[in-house]
C-alpha positions as CSV (number, residue, x, y, z in Angstrom):
1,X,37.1,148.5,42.4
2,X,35.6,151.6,43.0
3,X,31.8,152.1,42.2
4,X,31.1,155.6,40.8
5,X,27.3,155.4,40.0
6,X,25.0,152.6,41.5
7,X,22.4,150.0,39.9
8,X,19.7,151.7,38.5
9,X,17.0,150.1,35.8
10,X,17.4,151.2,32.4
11,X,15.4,150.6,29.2
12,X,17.5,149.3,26.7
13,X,17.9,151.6,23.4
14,X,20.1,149.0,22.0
15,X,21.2,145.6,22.4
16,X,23.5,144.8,25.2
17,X,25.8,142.2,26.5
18,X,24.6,140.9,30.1
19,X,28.2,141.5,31.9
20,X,27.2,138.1,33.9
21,X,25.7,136.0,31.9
22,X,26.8,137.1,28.4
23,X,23.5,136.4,27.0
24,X,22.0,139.3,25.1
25,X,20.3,141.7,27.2
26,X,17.1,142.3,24.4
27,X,16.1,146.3,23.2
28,X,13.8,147.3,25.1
29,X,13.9,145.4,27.7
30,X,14.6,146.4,31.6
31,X,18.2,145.8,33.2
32,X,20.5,147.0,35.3
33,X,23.6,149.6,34.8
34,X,26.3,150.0,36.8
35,X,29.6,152.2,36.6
36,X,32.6,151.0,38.4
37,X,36.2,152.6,38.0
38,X,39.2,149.7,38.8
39,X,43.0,150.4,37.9
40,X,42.1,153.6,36.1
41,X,39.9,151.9,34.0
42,X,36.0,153.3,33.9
43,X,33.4,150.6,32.8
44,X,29.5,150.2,32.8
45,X,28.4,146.8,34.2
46,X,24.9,146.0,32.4
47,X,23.3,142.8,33.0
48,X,19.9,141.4,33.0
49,X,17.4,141.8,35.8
50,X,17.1,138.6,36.8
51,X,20.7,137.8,36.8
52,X,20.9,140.8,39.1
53,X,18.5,139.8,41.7
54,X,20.0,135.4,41.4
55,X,23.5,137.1,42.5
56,X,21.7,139.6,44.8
57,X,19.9,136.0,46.3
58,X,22.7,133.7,46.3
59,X,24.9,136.7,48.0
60,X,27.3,136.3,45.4
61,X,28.5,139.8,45.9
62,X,29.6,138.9,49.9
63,X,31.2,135.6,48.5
64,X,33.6,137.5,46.0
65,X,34.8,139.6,48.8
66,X,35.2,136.6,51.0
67,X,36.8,135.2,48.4
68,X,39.8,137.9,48.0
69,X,37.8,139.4,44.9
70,X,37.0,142.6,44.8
71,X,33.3,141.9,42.9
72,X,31.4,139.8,40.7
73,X,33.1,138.9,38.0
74,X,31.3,136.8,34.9
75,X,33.3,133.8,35.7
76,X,32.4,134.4,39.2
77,X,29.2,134.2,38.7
78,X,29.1,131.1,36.4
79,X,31.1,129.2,38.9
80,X,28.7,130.0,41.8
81,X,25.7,129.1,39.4
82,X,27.6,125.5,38.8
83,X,28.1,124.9,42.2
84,X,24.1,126.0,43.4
85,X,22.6,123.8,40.3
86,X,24.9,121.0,41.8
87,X,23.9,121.8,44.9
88,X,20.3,121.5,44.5
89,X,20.1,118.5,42.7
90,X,22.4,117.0,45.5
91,X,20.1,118.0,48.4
92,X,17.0,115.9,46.6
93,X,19.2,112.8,46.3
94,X,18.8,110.3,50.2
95,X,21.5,111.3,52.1
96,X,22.2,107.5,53.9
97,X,22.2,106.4,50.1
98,X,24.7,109.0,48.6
99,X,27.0,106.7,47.4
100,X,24.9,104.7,45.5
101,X,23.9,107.3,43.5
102,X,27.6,108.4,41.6
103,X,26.4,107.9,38.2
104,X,24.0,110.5,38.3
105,X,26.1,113.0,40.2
106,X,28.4,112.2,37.3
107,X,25.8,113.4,35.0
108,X,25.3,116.4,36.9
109,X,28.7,117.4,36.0
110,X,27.7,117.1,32.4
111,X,24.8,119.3,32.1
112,X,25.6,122.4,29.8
113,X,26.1,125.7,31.8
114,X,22.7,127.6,30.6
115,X,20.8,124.7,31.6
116,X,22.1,124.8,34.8
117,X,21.9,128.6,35.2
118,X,17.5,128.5,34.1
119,X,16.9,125.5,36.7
120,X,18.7,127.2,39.3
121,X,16.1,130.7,38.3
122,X,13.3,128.4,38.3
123,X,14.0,126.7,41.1
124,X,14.0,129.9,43.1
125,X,11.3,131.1,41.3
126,X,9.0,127.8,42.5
127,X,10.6,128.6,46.3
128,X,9.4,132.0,45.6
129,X,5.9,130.9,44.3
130,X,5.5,128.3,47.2
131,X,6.5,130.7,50.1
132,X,3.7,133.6,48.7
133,X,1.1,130.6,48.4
134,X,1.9,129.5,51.8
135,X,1.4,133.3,53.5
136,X,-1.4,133.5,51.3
137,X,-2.9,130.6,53.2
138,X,-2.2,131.8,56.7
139,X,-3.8,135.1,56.5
């Protein structure tokens, strides 16, 4: 994949398709546009601002490489918000007591994949919040 013009915000003039998420991406609205060229093929990736910056913070883009892909791809980016929403509920279960508690990671499993992908945001967003409170205090 070869990228021909970079990320740059872009008012919406229509509706769009969010090339990650597949939600809509609302007119008028800010996102991100991309072009990318791969096997002769010339595309514009568009995707929401906020699905840009969770792959930007979860180094998604790194992870595909490392992962033999050449990018990002949509089902890319749901499997890596699966796995950080599994993750994260995971880390606030007790560790010594991990066993006890396979009914719930069970349930996990079962959550649908746009809940997963908004606690995932809003966790980050809380981190976010928490960190800028905590500087905020130190100065």
């Amino acid at each position: 994949m070869e990228t021909l013009k970079n990320p740059t915000e872009t008012k919406a003039i229509k509706e769009h398709n969010c090339s990650f998420c597949g939600d809509e991406i609302v007119k008028g609205t800010i996102y991100e546009k991309s072009t990318h060229k791969n096997d002769g093929d010339v595309y514009d990736w568009k995707s929401h601002k906020h699905c840009s910056d969770l792959a930007e913070r979860l180094k998604m883009h790194e992870a595909a490489i490392d992962s033999g892909y050449e990018g990002v791809s949509s089902d890319f980016f749901m499997e890596t918000i699966h796995y950080e929403h599994d993750g994260l509920l995971l880390k606030q279960l007790p560790k010594n007591d991990i066993n006890n508690y396979s009914d719930i990671i069970e349930q996990f499993r079962k959550v649908k994949w746009r809940d997963k992908f908004w606690f995932v945001i809003r966790y980050y967003n809380r981190m976010d919040k928490l960190k800028a409170e905590k500087i905020n205090e130190s100065i």
